[in-house]
Backbone as CSV, one residue per row, in Angstrom:
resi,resn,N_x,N_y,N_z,CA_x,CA_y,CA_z,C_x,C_y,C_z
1,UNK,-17.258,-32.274,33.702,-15.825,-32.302,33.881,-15.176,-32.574,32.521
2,UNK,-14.437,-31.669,32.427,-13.602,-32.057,30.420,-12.943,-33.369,30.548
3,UNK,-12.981,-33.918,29.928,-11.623,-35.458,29.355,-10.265,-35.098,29.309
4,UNK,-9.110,-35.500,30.183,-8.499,-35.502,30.117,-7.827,-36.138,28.714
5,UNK,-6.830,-35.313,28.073,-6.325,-36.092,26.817,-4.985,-36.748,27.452
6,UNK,-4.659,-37.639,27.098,-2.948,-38.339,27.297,-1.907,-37.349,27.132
7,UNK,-1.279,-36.827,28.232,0.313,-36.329,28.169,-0.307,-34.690,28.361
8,UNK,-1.574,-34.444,28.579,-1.946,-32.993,28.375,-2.594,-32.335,29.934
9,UNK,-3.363,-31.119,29.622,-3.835,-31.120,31.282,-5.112,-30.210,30.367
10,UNK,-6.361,-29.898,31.074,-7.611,-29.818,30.338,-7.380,-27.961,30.205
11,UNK,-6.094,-27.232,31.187,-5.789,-25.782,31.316,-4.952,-25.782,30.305
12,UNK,-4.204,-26.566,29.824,-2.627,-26.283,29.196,-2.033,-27.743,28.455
13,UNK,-3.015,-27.023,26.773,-2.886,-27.878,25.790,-1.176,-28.593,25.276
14,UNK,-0.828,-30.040,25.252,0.735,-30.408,25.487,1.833,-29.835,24.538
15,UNK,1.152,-29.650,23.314,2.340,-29.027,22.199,2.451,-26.758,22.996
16,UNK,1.393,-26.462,23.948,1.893,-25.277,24.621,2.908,-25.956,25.395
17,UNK,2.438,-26.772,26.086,3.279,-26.776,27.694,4.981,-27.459,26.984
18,UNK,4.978,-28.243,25.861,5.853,-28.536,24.924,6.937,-27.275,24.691
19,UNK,6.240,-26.280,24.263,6.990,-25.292,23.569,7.216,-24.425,24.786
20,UNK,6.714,-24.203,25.870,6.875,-23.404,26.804,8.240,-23.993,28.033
21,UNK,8.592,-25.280,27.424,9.367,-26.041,28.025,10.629,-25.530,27.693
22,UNK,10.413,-25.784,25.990,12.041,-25.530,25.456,12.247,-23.984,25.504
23,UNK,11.287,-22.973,25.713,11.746,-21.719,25.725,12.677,-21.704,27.361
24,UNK,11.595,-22.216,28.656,12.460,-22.008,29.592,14.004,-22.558,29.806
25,UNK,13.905,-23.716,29.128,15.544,-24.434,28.788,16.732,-23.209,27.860
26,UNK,16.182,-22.833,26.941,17.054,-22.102,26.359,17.320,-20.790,26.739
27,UNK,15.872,-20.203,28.041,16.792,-19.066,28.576,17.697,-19.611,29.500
28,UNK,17.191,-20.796,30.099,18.619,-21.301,31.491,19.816,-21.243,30.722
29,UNK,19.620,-21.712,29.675,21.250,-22.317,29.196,21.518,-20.860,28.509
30,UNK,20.930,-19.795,28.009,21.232,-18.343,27.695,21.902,-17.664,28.811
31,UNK,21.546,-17.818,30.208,21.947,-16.938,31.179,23.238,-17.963,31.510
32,UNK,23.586,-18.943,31.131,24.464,-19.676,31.797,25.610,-19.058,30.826
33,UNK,25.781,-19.633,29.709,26.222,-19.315,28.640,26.680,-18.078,28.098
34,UNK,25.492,-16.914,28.558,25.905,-15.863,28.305,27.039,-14.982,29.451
35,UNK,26.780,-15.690,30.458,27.509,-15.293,31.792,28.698,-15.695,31.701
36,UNK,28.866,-17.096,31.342,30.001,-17.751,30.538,31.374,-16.832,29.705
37,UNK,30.627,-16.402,28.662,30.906,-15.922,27.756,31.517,-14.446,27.903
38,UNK,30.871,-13.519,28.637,30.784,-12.586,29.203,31.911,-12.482,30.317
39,UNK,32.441,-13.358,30.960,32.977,-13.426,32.108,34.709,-14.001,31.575
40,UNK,34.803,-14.392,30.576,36.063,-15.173,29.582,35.923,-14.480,28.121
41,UNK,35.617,-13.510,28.058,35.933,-12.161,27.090,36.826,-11.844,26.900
42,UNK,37.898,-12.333,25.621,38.828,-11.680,25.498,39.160,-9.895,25.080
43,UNK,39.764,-9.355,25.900,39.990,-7.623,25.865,41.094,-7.585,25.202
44,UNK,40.766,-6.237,24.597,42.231,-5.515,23.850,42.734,-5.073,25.199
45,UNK,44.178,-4.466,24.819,44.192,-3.776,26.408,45.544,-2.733,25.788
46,UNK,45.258,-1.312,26.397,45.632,-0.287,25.808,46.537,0.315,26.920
47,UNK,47.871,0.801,26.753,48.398,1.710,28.247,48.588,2.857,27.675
48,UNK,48.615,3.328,28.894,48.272,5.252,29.181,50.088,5.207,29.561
49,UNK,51.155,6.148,29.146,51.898,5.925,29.853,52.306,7.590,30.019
50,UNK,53.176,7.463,31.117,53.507,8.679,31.932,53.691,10.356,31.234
51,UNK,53.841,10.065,29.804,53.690,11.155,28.700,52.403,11.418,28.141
52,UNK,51.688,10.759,28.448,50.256,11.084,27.977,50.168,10.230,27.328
53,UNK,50.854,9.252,26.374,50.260,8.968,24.958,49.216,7.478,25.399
54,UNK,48.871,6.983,24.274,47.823,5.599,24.016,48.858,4.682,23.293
55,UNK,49.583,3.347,24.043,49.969,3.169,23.078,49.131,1.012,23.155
56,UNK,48.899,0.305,22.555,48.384,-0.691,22.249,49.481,-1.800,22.985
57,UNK,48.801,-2.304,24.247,50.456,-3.741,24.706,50.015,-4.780,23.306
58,UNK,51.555,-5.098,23.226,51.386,-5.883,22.124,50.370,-7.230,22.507
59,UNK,50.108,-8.503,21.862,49.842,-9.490,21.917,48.042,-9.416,22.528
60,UNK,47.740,-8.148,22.254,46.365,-8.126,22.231,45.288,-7.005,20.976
61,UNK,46.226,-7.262,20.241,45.051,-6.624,19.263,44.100,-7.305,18.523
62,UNK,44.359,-8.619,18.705,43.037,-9.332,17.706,42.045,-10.163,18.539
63,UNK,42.274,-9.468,19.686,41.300,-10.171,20.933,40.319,-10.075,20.480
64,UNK,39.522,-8.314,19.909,38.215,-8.451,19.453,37.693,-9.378,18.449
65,UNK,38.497,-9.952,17.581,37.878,-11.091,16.669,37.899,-12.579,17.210
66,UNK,38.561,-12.663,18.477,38.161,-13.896,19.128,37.135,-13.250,19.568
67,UNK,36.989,-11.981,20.458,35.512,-12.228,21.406,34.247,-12.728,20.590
68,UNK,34.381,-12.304,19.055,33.284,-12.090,18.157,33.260,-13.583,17.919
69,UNK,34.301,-14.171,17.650,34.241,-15.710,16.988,33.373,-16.524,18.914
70,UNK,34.509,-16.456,19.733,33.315,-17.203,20.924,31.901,-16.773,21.018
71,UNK,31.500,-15.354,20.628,30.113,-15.264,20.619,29.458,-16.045,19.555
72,UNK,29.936,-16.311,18.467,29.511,-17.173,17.511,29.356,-18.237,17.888
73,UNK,30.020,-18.912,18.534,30.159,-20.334,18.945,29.255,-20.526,20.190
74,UNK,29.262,-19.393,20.817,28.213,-19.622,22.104,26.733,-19.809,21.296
75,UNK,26.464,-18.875,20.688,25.393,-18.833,19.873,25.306,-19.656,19.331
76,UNK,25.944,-20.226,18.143,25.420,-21.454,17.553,25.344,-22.868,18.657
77,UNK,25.530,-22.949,19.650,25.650,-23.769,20.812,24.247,-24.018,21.012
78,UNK,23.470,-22.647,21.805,22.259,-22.107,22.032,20.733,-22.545,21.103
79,UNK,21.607,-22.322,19.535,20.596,-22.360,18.407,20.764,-24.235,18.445
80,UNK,21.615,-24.704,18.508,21.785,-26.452,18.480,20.894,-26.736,19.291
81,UNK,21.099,-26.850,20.461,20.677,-27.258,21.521,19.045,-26.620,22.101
82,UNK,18.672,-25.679,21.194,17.862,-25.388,21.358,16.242,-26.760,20.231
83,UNK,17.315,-26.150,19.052,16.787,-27.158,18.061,16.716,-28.843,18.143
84,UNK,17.384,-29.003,19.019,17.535,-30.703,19.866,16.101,-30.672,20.909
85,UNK,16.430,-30.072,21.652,15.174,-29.754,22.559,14.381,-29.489,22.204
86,UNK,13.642,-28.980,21.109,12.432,-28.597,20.374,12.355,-30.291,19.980
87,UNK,13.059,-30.943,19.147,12.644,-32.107,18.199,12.323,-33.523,19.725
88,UNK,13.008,-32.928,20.597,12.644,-33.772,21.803,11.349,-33.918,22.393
89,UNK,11.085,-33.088,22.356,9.816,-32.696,23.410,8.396,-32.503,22.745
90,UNK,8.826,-32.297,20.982,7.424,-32.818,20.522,7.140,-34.171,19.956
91,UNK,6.521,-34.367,18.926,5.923,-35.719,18.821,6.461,-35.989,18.028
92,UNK,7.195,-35.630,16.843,7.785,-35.840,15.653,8.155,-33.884,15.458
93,UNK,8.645,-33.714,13.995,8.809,-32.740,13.483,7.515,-32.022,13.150
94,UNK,7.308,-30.466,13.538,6.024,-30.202,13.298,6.356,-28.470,12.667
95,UNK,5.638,-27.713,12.490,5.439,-26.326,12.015,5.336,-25.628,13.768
96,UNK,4.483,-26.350,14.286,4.386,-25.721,15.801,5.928,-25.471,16.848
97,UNK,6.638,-26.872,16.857,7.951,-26.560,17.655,8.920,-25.615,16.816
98,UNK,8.744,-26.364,15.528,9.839,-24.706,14.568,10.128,-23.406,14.950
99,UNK,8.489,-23.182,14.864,8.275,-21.909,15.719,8.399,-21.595,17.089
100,UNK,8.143,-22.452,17.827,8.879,-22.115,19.451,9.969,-22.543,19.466
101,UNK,11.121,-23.129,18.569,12.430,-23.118,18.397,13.087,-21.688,17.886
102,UNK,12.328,-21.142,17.210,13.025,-20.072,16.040,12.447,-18.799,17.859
103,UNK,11.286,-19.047,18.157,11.179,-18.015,19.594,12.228,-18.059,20.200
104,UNK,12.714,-19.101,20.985,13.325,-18.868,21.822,14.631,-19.102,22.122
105,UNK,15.291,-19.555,20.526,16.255,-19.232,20.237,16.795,-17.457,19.905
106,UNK,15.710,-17.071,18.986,16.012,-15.651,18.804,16.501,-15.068,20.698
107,UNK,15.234,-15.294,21.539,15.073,-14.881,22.618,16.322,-15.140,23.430
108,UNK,16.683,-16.430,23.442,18.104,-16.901,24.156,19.364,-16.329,23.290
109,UNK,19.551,-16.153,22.089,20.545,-15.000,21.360,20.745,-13.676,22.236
110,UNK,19.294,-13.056,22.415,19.206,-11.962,22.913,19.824,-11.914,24.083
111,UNK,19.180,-12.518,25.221,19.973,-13.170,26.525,21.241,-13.195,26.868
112,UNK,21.327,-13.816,26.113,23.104,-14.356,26.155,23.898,-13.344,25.744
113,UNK,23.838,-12.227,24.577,24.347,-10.960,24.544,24.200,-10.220,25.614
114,UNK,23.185,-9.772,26.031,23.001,-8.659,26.789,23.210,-9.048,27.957
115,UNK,23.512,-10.440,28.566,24.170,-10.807,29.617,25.880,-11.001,29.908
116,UNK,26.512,-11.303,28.624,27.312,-11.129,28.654,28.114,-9.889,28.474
117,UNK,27.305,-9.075,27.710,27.839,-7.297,27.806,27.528,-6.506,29.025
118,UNK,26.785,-7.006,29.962,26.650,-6.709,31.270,27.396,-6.872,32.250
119,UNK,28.142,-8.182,32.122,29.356,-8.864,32.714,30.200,-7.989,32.620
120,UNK,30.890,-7.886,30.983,31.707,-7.430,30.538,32.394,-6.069,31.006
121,UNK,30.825,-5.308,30.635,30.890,-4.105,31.319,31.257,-3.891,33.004
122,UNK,30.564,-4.602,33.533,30.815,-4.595,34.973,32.225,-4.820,35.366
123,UNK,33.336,-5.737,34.443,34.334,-6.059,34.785,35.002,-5.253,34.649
124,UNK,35.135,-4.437,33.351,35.566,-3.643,32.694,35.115,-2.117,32.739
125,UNK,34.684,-1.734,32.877,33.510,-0.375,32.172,33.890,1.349,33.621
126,UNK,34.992,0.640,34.303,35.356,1.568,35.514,36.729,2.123,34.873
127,UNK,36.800,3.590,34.986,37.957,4.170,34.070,39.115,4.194,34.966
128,UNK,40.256,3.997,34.983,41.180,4.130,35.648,41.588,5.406,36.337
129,UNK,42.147,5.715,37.490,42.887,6.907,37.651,44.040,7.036,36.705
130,UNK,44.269,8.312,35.571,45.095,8.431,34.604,46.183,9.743,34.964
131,UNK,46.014,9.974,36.330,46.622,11.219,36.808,48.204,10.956,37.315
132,UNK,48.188,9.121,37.471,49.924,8.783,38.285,50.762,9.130,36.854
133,UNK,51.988,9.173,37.330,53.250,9.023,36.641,53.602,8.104,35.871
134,UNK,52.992,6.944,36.549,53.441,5.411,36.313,52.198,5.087,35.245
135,UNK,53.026,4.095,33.813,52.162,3.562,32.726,50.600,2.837,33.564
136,UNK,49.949,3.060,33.009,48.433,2.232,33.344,47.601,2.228,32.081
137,UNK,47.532,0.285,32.682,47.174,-0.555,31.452,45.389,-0.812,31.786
138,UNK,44.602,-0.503,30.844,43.020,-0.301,30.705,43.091,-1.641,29.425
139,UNK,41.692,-2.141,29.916,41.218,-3.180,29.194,40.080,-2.550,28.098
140,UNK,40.196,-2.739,26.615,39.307,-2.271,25.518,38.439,-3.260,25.408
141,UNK,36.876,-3.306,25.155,36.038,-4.156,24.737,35.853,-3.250,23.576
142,UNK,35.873,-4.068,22.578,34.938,-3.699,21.211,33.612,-4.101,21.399
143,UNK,32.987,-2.945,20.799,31.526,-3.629,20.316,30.984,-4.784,19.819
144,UNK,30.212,-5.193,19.763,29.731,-6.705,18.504,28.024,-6.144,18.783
145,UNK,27.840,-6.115,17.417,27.067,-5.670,16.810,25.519,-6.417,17.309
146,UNK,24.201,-6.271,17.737,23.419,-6.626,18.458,22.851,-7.850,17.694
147,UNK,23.006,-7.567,16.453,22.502,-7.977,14.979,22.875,-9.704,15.261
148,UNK,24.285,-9.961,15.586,25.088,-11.194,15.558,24.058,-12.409,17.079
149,UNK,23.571,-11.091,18.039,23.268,-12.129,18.699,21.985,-12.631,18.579
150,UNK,21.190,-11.465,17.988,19.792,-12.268,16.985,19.612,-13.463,16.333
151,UNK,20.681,-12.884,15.166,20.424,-13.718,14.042,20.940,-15.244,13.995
152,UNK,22.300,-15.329,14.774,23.051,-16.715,14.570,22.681,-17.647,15.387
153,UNK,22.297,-17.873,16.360,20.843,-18.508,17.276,19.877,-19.247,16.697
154,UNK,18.738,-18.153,16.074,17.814,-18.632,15.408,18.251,-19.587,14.254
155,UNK,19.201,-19.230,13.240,19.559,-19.516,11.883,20.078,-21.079,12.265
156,UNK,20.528,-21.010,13.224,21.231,-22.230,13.599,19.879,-23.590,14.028
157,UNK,19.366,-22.451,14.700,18.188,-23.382,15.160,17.265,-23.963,14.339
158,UNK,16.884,-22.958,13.931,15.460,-23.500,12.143,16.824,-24.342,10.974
159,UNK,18.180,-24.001,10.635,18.461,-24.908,10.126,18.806,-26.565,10.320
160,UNK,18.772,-26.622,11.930,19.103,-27.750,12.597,18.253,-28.438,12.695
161,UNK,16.809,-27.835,13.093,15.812,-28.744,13.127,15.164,-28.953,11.787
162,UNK,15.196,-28.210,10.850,14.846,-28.498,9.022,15.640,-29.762,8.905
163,UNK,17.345,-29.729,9.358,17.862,-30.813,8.476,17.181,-31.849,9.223
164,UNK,16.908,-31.846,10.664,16.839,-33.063,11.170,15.299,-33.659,10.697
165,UNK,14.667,-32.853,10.599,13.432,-33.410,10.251,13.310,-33.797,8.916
166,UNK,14.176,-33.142,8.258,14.260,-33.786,6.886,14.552,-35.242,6.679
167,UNK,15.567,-35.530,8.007,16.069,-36.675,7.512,15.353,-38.096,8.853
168,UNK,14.502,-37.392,9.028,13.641,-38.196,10.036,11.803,-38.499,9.387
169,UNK,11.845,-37.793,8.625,10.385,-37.715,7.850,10.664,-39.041,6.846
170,UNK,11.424,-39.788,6.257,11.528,-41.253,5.555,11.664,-42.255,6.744
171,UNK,12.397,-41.829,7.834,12.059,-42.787,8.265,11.188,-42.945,9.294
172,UNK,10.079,-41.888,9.958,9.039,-41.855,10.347,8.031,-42.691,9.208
173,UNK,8.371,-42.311,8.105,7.393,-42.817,7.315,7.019,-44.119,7.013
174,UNK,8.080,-44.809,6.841,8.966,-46.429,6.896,8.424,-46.920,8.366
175,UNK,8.005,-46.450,9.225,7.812,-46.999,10.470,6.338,-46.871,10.407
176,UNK,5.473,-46.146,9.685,3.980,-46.196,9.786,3.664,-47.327,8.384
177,UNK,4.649,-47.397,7.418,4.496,-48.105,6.394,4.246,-49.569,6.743
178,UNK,4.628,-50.125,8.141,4.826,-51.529,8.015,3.265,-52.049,9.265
């Protein structure tokens, strides 16, 4: 019969079951977040009016640079909290949680985009009848680039847990010193 080690199981070594923890946390809080996000999307919004033309209702043209700035903020949310939960759940700062921080942050970036452009779409993404007389007002989503929900996640995450371990490695050290 193998030896049980402390905090481990003899199938599922603890720095796996560790890292397999914070990945499932950061997709929950990805699908939450991204649904979130997705669902409180600010739209341009464009009317069709009875002459044919396109013309822009005022007081929504810079919606797309809020939607882009809350995706930022959702994201760096994701990459925080991801990087909290990594430094939680292992033993100290290690090379091992980094890396299942920088996973499943990238992974929960991903998530959280493509859940919230799913939303989006669903809310949005049905074309109007453009055949009445009468002006009709259509909601614009801009794009955001796939790139944004990769990268600002992770970046957030490996820099959050670098600083923190940076500044936890003196005084880990100070505590084995005495």
């Amino acid at each position: 019969m193998p030896s049980r080690r402390r905090g481990g199981s003899p199938l599922v070594p603890k720095p796996l079951g560790a890292g397999a923890v914070v990945f499932l946390v950061a997709m929950l809080s990805a699908l939450v977040l991204g649904s979130l996000w997705g669902w409180l999307q600010p739209t341009g919004e464009v009317a069709f009016t009875a002459t044919r033309r396109v013309e822009p209702v005022p007081g929504s043209e810079g919606n797309s640079f809020a939607a882009f700035g809350w995706l930022v903020v959702v994201c760096a949310l994701l990459g925080l909290g991801t990087a909290v939960i990594a430094l939680r759940m292992g033993e100290g700062p290690s090379l091992g949680m980094l890396m299942w921080a920088a996973v499943s942050a990238t992974a929960s970036g991903m998530v959280c985009g493509t859940i919230g452009h799913m939303i989006v779409t669903a809310r949005y993404g049905r074309v109007p009848d453009l055949h009445g007389d009468s002006e009709t007002v259509v909601h614009v989503v801009d794009p955001i680039a796939a790139g944004s929900w990769w990268l600002i996640a992770p970046a957030i995450a490996l820099g959050g847990y670098w600083l923190v371990a940076l500044v936890l490695a003196p005084v880990a050290g100070e505590r084995r010193g005495r």
